[in-house]
C-alpha positions as CSV (number, residue, x, y, z in Angstrom):
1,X,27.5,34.6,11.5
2,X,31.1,35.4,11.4
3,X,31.9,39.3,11.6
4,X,35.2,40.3,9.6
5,X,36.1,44.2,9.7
6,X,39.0,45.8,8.7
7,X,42.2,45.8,11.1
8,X,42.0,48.7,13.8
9,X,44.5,49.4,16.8
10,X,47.2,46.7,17.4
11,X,48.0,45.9,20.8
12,X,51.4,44.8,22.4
13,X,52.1,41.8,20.8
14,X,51.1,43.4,17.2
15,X,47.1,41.8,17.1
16,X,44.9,44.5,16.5
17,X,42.6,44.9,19.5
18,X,39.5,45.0,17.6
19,X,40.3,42.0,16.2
20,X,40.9,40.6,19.3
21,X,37.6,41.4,20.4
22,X,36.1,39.8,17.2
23,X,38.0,36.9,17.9
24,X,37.0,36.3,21.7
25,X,33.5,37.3,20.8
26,X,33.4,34.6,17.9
27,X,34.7,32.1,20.6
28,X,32.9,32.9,23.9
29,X,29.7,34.0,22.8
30,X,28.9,32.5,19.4
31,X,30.1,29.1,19.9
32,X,27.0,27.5,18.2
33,X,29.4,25.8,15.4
34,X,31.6,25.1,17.4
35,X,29.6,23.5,20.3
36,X,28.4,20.9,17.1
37,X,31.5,19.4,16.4
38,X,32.1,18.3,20.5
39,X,29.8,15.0,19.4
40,X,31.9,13.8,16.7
41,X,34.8,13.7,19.6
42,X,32.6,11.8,21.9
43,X,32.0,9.5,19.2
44,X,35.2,7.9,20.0
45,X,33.7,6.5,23.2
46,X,30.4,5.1,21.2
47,X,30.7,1.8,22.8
48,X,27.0,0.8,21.6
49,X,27.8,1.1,17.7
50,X,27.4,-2.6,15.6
51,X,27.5,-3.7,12.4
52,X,23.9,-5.0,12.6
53,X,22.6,-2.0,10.9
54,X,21.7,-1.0,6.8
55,X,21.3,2.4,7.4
56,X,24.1,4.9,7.6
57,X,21.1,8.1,7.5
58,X,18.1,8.7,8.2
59,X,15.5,11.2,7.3
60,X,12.7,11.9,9.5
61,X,9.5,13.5,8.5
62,X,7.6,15.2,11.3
63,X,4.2,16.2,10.5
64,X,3.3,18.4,12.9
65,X,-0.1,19.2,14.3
66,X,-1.3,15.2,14.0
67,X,-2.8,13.8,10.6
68,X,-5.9,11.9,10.7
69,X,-5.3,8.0,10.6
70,X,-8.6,7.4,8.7
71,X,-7.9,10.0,5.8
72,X,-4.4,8.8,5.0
73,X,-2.5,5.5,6.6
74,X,-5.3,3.8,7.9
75,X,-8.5,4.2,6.0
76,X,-11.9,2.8,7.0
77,X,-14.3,1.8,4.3
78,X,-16.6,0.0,6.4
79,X,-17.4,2.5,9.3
80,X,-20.3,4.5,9.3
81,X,-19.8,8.2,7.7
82,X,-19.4,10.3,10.8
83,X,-15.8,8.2,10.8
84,X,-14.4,6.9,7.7
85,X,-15.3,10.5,6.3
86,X,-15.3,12.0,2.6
87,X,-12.0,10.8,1.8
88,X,-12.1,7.2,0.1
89,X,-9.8,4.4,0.3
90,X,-8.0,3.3,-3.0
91,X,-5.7,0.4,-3.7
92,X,-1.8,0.2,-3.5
93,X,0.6,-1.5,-5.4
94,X,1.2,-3.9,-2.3
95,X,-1.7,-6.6,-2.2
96,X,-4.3,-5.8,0.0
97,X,-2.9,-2.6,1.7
98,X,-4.9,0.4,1.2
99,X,-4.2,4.2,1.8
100,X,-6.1,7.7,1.9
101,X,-7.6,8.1,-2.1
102,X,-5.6,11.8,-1.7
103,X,-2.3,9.4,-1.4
104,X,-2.1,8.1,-5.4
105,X,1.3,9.0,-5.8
106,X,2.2,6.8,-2.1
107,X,-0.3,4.6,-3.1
108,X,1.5,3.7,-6.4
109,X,5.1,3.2,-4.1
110,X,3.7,1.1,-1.0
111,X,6.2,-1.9,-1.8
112,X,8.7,0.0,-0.7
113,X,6.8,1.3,2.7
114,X,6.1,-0.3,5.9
115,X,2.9,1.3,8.1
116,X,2.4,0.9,11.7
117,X,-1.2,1.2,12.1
118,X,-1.3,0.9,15.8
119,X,1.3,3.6,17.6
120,X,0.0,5.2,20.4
121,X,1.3,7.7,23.2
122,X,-2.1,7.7,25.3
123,X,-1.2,11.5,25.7
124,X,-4.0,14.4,23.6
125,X,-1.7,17.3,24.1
126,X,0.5,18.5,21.4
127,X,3.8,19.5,23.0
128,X,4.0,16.2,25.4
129,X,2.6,13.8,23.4
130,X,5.5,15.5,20.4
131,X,7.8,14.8,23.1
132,X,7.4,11.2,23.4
133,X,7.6,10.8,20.1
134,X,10.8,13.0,19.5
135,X,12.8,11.4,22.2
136,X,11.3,7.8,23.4
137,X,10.6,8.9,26.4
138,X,6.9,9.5,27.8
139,X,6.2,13.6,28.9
140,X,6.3,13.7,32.8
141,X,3.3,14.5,33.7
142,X,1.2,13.5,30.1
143,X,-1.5,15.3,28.1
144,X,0.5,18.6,29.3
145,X,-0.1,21.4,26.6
146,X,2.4,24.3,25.7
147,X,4.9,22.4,27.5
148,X,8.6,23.2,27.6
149,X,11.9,21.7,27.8
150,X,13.6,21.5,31.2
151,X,13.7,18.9,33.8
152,X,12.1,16.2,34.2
153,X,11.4,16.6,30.2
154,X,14.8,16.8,29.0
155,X,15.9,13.5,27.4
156,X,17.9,14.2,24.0
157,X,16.2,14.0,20.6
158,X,17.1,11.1,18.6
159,X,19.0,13.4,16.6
160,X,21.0,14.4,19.1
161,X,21.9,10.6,20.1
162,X,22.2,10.1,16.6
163,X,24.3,13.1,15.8
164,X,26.5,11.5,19.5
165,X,27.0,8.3,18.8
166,X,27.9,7.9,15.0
167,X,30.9,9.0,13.4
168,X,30.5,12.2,11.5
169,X,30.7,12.3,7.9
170,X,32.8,15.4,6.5
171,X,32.4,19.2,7.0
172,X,28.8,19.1,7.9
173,X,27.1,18.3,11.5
174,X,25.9,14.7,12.6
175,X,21.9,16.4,12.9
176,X,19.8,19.1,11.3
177,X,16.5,20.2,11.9
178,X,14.7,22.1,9.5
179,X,13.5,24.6,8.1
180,X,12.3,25.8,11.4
181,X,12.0,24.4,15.0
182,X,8.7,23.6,16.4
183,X,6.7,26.1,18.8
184,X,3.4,25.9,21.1
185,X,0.6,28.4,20.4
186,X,2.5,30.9,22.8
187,X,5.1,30.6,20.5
188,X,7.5,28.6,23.4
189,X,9.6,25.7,22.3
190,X,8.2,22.2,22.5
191,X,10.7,19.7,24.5
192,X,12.5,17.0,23.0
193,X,13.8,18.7,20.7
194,X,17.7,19.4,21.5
195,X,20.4,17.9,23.2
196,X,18.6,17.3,27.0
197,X,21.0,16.7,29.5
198,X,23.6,15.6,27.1
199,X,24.1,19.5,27.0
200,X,24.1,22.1,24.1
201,X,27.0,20.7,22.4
202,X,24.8,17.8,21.2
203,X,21.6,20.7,20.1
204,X,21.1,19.1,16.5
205,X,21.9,22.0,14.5
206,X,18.7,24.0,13.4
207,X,18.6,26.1,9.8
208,X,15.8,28.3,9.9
209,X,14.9,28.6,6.2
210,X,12.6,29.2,3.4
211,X,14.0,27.0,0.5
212,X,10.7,27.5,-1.8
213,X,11.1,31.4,-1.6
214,X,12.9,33.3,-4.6
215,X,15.2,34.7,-2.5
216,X,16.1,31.4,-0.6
217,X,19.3,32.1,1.5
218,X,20.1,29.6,4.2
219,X,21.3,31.2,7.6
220,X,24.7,29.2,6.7
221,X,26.3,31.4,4.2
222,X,29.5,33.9,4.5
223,X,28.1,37.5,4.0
224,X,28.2,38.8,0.4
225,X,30.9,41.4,1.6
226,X,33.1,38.5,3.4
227,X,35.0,36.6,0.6
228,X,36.7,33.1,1.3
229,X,40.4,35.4,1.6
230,X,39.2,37.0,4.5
231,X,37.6,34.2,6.4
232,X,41.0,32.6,6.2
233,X,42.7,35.9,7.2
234,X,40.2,36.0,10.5
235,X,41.4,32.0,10.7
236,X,45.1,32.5,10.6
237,X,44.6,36.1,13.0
238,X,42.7,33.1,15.9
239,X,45.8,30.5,15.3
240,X,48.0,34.2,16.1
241,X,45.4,34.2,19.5
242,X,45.4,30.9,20.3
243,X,49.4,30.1,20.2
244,X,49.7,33.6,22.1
245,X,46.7,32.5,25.0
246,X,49.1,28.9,24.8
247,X,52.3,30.5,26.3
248,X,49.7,31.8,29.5
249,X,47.8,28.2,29.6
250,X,48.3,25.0,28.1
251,X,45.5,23.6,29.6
252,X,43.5,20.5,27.4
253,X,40.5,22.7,27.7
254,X,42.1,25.6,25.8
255,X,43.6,22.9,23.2
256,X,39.9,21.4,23.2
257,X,38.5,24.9,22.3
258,X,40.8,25.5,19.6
259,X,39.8,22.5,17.7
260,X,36.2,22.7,17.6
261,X,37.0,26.3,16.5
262,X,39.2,25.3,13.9
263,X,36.5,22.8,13.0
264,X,34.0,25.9,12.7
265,X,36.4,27.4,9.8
266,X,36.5,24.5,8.2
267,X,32.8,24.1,7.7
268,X,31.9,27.7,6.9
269,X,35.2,27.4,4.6
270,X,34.4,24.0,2.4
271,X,32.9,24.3,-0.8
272,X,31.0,20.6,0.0
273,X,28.9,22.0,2.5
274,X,27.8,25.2,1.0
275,X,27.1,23.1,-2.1
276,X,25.0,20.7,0.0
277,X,23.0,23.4,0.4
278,X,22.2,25.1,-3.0
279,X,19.6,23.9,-4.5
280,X,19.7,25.8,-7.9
281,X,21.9,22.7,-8.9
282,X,19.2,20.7,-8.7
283,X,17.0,20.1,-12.1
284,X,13.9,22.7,-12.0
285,X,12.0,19.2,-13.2
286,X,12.8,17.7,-10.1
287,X,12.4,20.2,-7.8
288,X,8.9,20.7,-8.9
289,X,8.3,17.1,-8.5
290,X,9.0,17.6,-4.7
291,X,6.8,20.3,-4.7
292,X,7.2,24.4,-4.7
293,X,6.3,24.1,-1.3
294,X,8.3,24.9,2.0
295,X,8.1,21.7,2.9
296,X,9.0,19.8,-0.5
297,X,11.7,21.9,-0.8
298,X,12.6,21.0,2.8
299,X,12.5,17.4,1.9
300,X,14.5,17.7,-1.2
301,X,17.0,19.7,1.0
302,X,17.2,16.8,3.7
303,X,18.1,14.9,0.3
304,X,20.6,16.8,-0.3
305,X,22.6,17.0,3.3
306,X,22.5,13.0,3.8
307,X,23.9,12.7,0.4
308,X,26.4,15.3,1.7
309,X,27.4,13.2,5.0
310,X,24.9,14.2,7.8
311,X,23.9,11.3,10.0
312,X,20.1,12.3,10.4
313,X,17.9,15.4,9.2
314,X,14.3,15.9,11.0
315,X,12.0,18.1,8.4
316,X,9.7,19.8,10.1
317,X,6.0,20.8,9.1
318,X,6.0,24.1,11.0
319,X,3.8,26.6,11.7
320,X,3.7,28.9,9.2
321,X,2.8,32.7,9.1
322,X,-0.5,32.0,6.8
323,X,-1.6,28.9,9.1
324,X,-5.3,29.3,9.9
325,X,-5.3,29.6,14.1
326,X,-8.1,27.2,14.3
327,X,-6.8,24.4,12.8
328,X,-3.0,25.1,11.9
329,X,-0.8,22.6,10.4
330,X,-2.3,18.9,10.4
331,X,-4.4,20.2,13.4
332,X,-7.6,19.7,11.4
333,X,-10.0,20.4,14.5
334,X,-11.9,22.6,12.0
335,X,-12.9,22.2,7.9
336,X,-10.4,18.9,8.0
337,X,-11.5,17.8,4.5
338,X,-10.8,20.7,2.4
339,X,-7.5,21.2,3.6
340,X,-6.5,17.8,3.2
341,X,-8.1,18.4,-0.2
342,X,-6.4,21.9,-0.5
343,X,-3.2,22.0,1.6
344,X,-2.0,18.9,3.2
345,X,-2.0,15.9,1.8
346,X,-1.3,16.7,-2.2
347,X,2.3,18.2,-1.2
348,X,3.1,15.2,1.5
349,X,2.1,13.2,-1.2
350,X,4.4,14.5,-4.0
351,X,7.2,15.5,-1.4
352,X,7.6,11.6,0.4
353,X,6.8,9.9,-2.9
354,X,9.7,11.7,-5.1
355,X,11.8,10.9,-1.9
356,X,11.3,7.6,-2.5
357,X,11.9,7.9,-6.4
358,X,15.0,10.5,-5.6
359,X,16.9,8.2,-3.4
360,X,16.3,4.5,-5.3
361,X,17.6,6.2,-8.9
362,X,20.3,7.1,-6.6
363,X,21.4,4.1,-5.1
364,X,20.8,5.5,-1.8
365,X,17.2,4.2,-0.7
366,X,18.8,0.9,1.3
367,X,21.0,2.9,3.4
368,X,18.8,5.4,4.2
369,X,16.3,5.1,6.5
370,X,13.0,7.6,5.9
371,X,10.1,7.5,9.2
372,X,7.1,9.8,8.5
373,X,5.6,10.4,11.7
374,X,3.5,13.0,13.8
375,X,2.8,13.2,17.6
376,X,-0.7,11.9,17.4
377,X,-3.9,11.1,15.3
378,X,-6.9,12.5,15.3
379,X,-10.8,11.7,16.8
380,X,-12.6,8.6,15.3
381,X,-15.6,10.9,15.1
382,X,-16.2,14.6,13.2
383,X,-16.7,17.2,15.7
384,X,-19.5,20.1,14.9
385,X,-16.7,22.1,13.2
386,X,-16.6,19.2,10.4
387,X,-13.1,18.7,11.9
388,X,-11.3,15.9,14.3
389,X,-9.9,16.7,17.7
390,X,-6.4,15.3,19.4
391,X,-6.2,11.6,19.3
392,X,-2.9,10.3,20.9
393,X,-4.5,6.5,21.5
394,X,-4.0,5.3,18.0
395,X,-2.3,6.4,15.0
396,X,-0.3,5.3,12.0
397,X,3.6,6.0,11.1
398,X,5.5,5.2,7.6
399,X,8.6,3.9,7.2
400,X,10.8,2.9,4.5
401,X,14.3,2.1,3.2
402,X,17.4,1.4,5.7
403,X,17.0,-2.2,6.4
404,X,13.1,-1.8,6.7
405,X,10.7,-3.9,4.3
406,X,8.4,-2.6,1.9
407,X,4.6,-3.7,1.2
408,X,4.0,-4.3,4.7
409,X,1.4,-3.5,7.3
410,X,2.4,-3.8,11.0
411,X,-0.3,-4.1,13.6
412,X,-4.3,-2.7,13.5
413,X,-6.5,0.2,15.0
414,X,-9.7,-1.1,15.1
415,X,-12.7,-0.8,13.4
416,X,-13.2,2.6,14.1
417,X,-9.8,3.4,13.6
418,X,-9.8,4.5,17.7
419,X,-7.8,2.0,19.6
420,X,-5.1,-0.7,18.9
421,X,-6.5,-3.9,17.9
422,X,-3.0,-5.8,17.8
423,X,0.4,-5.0,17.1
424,X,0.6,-2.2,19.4
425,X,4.0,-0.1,19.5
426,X,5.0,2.5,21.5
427,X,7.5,5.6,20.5
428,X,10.3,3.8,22.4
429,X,9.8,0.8,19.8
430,X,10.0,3.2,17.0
431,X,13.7,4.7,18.4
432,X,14.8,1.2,19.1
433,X,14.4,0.2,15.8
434,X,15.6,2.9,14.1
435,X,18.7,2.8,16.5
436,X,19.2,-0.3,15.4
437,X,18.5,0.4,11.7
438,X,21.3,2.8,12.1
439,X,24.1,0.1,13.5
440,X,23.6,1.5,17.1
441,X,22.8,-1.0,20.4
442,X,19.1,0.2,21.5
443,X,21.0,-1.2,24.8
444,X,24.0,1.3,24.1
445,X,24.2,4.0,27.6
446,X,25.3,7.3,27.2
447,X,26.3,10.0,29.9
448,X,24.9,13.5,31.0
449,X,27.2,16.6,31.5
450,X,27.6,15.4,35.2
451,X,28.6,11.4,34.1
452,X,25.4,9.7,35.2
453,X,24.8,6.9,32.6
454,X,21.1,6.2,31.1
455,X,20.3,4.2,28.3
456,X,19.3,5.3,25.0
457,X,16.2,3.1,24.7
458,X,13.8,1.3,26.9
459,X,11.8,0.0,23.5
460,X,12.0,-3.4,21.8
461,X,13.4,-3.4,17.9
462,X,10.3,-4.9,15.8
463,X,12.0,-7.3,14.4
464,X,9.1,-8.2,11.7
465,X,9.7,-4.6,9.8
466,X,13.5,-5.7,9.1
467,X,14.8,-7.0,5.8
């Protein structure tokens, strides 16, 4: 958050020394804006880019914690009780596709969605297994709980490749992540979820936020005391810095620095992105179609910033302050029906399925691609807590719009809805096509901070789920 006091002491060449110290504390110390704007500059050098692509977004729906496959994507009708569960299956509007009966509204919408019933990351641990999924790249070693970024374990999130590679669109940055990172029950950072070693400049930009509170204030805002004048005042007294710290250095760096600042201003000072982020200008009908939950409002929010020019926002399912702490989130190991009943599935439902509506009345459903995905499934059987345990072998992910067709099934767990009967695809597919979704070569090689090349996928595009 920008600081702008009054003037205090001026120095020798007539800038106030506090100001000064403002200034240099704005751009050595709190460079989190500016650091986001060093990947549209690299995006210059985006050699993989191609014209192959429908998407120019994409919103990606991370359900953290790992929804069951049986109560929701994949149902199982035919298994014995202790696996298909109290949840039935119930028709969709694509012939012969069935989904969770908790999922009417997606249910009713399933010619516009394509589910791949047979992902699997072989990996039971949250934070690894999450890792894989967020980046493409399998956790070194696997099935590693409360893990942390760092080396090995430090490819970029697709966001942050994303966010690289594309052009950005106005004011705003390439990736967001909201409303809150994702954290391991010690409360550490999973990996895989910033910029790697592609370095901080390419962090997808996190907002921590509650947009279903009353009071909903997103953490970019000027403070109520800071009017637009005197942000452009503090703007005009860096320009006064930066032409004086030009007559001592004229390196490229310095001239490097002072645009990425400038770009800083410009996003805290355009009217386009704060509006992207106000959602009282939404109707109240179709905010509570979304949901008055964090994370419809979340979703409706994502809406909102890719119709605003960002390249890719991640929605989080986070963990909550009122999450139960023996089954938080989607990680149903205890009492899994009632809170798919009670909790889970009826606002996924309502959020995803007035996504769909939200963006097709909008025009922007084809050029925007949606993946709803988690970093596992969950036990074929009920454990003695009426609740299913991590299941990383087999699960189901939803995607929809961008270039991808509708009414389809890819692939098949099998009976038991346990292991991948055919079709099976890997997180690495998943990036690779939405890569290419997105106009960018799965083949396309980036570089680290220290110019060592590696590629951005090692996955196959499925070509079936294309339109």
């Amino acid at each position: 958050m920008l600081s702008i006091r009054g003037l205090g002491a001026r120095l020798c060449d007539q800038l106030p020394r506090r100001a000064m110290l403002q200034a240099g504390t704005l751009g050595l110390t709190s460079l989190s804006l500016p650091q986001l704007f060093a990947a549209e500059q690299k995006a210059a050098n985006a050699a993989g880019q191609t014209n192959t692509g429908k998407a120019k977004s994409c919103i990606l729906l991370f359900l953290m914690g790992g929804p069951p496959q049986h109560s929701t994507w994949d149902p199982k009708p035919e298994a014995p009780a202790e696996v298909r569960g109290e949840i039935g299956a119930i028709p969709t509007n694509a012939p012969g596709i069935q989904f969770g009966e908790l999922m009417s509204q997606l249910a009713a919408r399933a010619d516009k969605l394509c589910v791949l019933r047979a992902v699997s990351t072989d990996d039971n641990a949250h934070s690894s297994s999450g890792y894989y999924m967020l980046t493409g790249r399998p956790h070194a070693p696997p099935n590693k709980e409360n893990a942390n970024p760092g080396p090995p374990n430090d490819v970029p999130n697709v966001g942050s490749v994303v966010g690289t590679l594309l052009p950005q669109r106005g004011s705003l940055p390439g990736a967001i992540r909201l409303p809150s990172h994702i954290f391991n029950t010690d409360g550490s950072i999973w990996p895989g979820q910033d910029g790697g070693f592609l370095g901080r400049n390419a962090d997808p930009w996190l907002f921590r936020c509650t947009p279903a509170s009353a009071d909903f204030k997103p953490e970019f805002h000027l403070p109520v005391d800071v009017p637009l004048e005197r942000l452009q005042l503090r703007d005009s007294l860096l320009n006064d810095l930066n032409q004086s710290f030009a007559r001592v250095d004229r390196s490229k760096e310095l001239e490097r620095y002072d645009g990425l600042t400038q770009r800083a201003y410009d996003l805290l000072a355009s009217p386009t992105a704060r509006a992207a982020f106000d959602l009282a200008r939404e109707p109240e009908s179709l905010r509570g179609r979304y949901g008055n939950t964090q994370f419809g409002q979340s979703v409706l929010l994502a809406r909102r910033l890719v119709e605003a020019g960002v390249r890719l926002v991640q929605v989080n399912w986070y963990r909550g302050p009122d999450e139960p702490t023996d089954a938080p989130c989607w990680d149903s190991h205890a009492k899994e029906t009632e809170r798919l009943k009670n909790v889970l599935i009826p606002p996924m439902d309502a959020a995803f399925a007035t996504l769909l509506d939200d963006l097709s009345v909008r025009g922007m459903l084809d050029d925007t691609l949606i993946l709803c995905l988690s970093e596992f499934g969950r036990t074929p059987r009920f454990n003695a807590r009426a609740g299913r345990d991590h299941w990383g072998h087999v699960f189901s992910v939803a995607m929809a719009g961008g270039g991808i067709r509708g009414g389809m099934v890819y692939g098949a767990s099998d009976r038991m809805g346990a292991y991948p009967k055919d079709g099976l695809v890997r997180p690495e597919d998943i990036t690779a096509t939405m890569f290419h979704c997105l106009g960018i070569s799965p083949d396309a090689e980036m570089h680290d901070t220290q110019g060592r090349p590696f590629s951005i996928s090692r996955g196959q595009v499925l070509k079936p789920l294309l339109a």
